[in-house]
C-alpha positions, -999 to 999 in steps of 0.1 A, spaced: 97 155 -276 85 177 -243 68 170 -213 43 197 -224 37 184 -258 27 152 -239 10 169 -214 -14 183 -242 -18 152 -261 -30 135 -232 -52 163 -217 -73 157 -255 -70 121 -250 -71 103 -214 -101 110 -191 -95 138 -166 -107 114 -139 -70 96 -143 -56 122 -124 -15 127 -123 11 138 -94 38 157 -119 38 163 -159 71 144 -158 69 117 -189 91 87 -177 116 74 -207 138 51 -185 145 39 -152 168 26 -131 166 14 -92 160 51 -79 162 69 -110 143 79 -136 151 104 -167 122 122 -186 117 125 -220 136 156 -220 166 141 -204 165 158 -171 174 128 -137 153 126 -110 153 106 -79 118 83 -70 103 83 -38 74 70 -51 81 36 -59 49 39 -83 30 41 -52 52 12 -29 58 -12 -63 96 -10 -75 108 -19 -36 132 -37 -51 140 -9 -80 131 -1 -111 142 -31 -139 160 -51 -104 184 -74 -129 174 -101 -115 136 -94 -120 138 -84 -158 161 -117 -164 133 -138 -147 107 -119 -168 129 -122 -204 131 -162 -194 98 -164 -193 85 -142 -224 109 -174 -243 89 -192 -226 53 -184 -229 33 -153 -219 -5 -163 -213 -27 -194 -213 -51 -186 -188 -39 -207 -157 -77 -222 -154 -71 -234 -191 -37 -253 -191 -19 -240 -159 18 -239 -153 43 -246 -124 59 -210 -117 20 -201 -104 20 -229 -81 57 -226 -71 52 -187 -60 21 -201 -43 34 -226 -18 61 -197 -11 33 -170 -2 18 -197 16 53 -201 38 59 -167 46 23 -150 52 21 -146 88 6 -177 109 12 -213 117 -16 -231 104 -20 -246 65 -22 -218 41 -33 -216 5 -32 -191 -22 -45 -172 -57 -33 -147 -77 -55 -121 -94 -41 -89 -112 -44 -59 -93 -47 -48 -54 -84 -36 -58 -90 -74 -68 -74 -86 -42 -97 -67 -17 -127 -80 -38 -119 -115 -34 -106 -114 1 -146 -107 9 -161 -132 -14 -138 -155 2 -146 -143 37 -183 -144 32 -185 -179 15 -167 -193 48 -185 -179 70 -218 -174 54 -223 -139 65 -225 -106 44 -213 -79 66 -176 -59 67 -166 -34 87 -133 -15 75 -121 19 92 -122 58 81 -93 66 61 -90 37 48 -80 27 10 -88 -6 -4 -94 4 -41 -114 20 -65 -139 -11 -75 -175 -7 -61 -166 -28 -30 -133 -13 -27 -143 22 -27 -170 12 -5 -145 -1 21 -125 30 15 -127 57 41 -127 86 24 -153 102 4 -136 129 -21 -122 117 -49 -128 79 -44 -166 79 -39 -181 110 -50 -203 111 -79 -203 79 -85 -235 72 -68 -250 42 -37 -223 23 -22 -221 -15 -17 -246 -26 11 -234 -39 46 -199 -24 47 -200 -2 78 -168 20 89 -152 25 126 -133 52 133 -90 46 130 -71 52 163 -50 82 156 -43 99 191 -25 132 170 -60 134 159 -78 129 190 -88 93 179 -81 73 208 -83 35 209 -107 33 237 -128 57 216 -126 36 183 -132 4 202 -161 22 219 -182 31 183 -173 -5 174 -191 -18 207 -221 6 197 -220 -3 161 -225 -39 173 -255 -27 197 -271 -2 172 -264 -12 133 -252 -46 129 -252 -79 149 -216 -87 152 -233 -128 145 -238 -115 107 -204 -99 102 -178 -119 80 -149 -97 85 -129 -65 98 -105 -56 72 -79 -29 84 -46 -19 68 -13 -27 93 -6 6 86 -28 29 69 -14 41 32 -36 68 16 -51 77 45 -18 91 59 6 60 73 -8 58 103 3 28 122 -27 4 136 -18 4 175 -8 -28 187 -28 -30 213 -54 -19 190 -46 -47 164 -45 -71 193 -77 -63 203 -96 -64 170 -83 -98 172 -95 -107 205 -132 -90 191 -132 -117 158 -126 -145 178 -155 -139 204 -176 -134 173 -164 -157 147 -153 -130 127 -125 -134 101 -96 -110 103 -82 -96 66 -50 -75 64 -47 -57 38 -10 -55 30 -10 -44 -8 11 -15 2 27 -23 37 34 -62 17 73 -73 8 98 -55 33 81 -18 32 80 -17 70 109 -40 79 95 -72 78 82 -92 49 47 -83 58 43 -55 88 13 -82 104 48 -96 119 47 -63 141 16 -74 159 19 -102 177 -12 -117 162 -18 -127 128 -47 -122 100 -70 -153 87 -69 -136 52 -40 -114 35 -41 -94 6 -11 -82 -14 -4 -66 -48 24 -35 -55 53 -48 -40 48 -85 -49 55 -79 -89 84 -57 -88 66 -33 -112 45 -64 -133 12 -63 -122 1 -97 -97 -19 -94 -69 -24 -124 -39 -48 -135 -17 -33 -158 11 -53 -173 38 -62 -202 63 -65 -235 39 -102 -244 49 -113 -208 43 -98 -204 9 -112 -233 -2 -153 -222 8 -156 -210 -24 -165 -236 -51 -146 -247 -80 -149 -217 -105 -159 -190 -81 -125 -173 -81 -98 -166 -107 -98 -145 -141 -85 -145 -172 -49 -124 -168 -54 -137 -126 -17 -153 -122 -2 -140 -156 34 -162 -157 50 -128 -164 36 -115 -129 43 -147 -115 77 -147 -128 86 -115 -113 70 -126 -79 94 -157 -76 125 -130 -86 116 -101 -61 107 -128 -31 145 -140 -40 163 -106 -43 145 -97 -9 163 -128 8 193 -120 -6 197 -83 -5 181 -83 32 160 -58 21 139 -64 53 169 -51 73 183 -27 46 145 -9 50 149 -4 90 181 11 83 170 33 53 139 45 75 157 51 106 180 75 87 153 96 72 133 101 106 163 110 117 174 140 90 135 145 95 136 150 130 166 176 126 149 199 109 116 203 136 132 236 149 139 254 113 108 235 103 80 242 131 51 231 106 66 194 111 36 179 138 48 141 134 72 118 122 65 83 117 66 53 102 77 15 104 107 4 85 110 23 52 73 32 52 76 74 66 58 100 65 62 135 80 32 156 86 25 193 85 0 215 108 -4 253 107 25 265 133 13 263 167 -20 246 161 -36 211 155 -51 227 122 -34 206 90 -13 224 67 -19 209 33 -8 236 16 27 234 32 30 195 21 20 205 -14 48 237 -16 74 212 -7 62 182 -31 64 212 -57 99 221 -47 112 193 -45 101 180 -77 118 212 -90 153 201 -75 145 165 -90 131 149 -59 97 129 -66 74 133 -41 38 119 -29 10 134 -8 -18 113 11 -39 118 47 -74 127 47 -63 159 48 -36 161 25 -13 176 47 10 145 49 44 137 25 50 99 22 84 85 13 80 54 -11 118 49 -23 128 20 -35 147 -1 -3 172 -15 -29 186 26 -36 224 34 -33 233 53 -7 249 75 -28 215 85 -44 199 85 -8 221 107 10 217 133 -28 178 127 -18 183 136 18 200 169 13 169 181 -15 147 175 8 160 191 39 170 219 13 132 223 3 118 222 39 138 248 51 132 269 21 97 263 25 96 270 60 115 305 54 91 316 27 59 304 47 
């Protein structure tokens, strides 16, 4: 078996519009590792997309999972319900940011999440309207790509958007997006489009993942806060890929001083079993009548299983602390290259949540191609690699926090091999 034979078979059989990073066909996995079909090793710095923080098949998550397919794997928990759902619940409930009575549900994927976040935000506050920021990613539903702040490939072709979602622009000062600014088209938004007395709720992402891991300001964050209360307007973060030690902390709202009325959470949470979470304030969750939320796989015990396993092996492995040690360390090997490297324009990133991003030498002009030669090259050497930014031009690193630092430091020198190579040949 080949990764081109693959490749063809699924050309004829899988819609085009599932795109794919590489043609490399997994076979197995371990922690930071995965080997093809063909037998060749590479190292992940994708986490698929921020969901194996804790590795691929933790022990600990795959003995949790094998107890519970002895066990049973589905009943619909709004059929005959079971204790591991509520159990995971009331410890979501403990350590989502804020000191007030919290409650919980579980659907299956992030997208979801985001969907019911805003049912549950409008039901509470009887209000329609949602304002969510450019570059933004929230999904690829109808709501969720309308809440997503990019147009190409999340919403084109795929016709009129959700009504009353509007979008402010996000604060990124390398981009000449000042906070003042952003706060400024929010004050005229309120004056010229919508009546801040009809909006249910901002949603933003702590830091911002497809759109290029840009980190909200504080200040900024603070503010937005400041803006719901005056207006009674609820306050959703996002945290399905910022969610369960990525930046440092359990959830990176812990970096703001302030916390959200609503969180949403998927990736991260299952440990590579798909679960998504919506936490919030008791009496809001509970606006929505009996029935109104939940689905059929919402809460599988196989998800929920995993959940309870990778919120214990983050407690025990400090993964929290072992992320601000891992990201420090790559900023830092980033950060030595800027002179062999001058298409670096930024390094950044909370925790184990970095990116590095690339501009034409001497200019603010973004240099996609340049992040897509080295995700190339370093996929030659074995080094998985992700793109994002509206622009493209940014390479986020996604490795799983629980790596060895064996594997880490081999990961380290491909990369810094692949920049400069890059740079030289540019």
């Amino acid at each position: 078996m080949s990764n081109s034979a693959i490749a063809a078979r699924r050309a004829d059989a899988i819609s085009r519009g599932v795109g794919v990073t590489t043609q490399v066909y997994a076979d197995n996995a371990r922690n930071a590792e995965i080997w093809d079909v063909e037998g060749r090793r590479y190292i992940d710095f994708a986490a698929g997309i921020a969901v194996v923080n804790t590795g691929h098949r933790h022990p600990k998550v795959i003995a949790a999972v094998k107890e519970q397919l002895d066990k049973f794997t589905h009943t619909c928990h709004q059929v005959v319900p079971y204790e591991n759902y509520v159990r995971l619940a009331e410890r979501l409930n403990d350590a989502v940011p804020g000191n007030f009575k919290k409650k919980t549900i579980f659907v299956t994927t992030g997208a979801e999440a985001v969907e019911n976040a805003v049912k549950i935000a409008r039901a509470a506050t009887n209000r329609s309207a949602v304002i969510a920021f450019s570059g933004a990613f929230h999904g690829r539903t109808f709501m969720g790509m309308t809440l997503t702040g990019k147009v190409v490939p999340y919403k084109a072709g795929f016709g009129a958007m959700m009504p009353d979602v509007f979008h402010v622009p996000f604060p990124v000062e390398l981009h000449g997006q000042t906070m003042e600014a952003s706060l400024a088209v929010l004050d005229k938004l309120f004056k010229a489009d919508v009546d801040p007395g009809r909006v249910a709720a901002f949603i933003v992402e702590p830091v911002q993942g497809e759109g290029g891991f840009y980190e909200v300001p504080r200040a900024f964050m603070q503010r937005l806060r400041e803006i719901a209360d005056k207006h009674g307007i609820l306050l959703i973060a996002d945290e399905v890929q910022t969610g369960f030690a990525r930046t440092g902390k359990l959830f990176a709202m812990e970096h703001f001083g302030v916390v959200a009325d609503i969180t949403t959470m998927a990736k991260g949470l299952g440990g590579g079993f798909p679960i998504a979470a919506v936490t919030g304030r008791a009496e809001i969750m509970d606006a929505p009548g009996p029935g109104g939320l939940g689905g059929t796989y919402g809460g599988n015990p196989i998800g929920v299983a995993a959940g309870n396993a990778v919120l214990d092996v983050i407690e025990e492995e400090g993964l929290t602390e072992r992320a601000t040690q891992l990201g420090n360390r790559l900023k830092q090997s980033l950060q030595s290259l800027t002179d062999a490297v001058p298409q670096i324009a930024d390094i950044r990133g909370p925790g184990f949540m970095n990116a590095v991003e690339f501009n034409i030498p001497g200019s603010t002009e973004p240099n996609p191609d340049f992040a897509n030669r080295v995700r190339e090259k370093a996929l030659e050497k074995g080094l998985i690699l992700l793109t994002c930014g509206i622009y493209g031009n940014v390479i986020r690193f996604l490795a799983p926090i629980t790596i060895e630092d064996g594997v880490f430091n081999e990961a380290l020198g491909i990369l810094e091999t692949t920049m400069r190579q890059c740079a030289a040949e540019a």
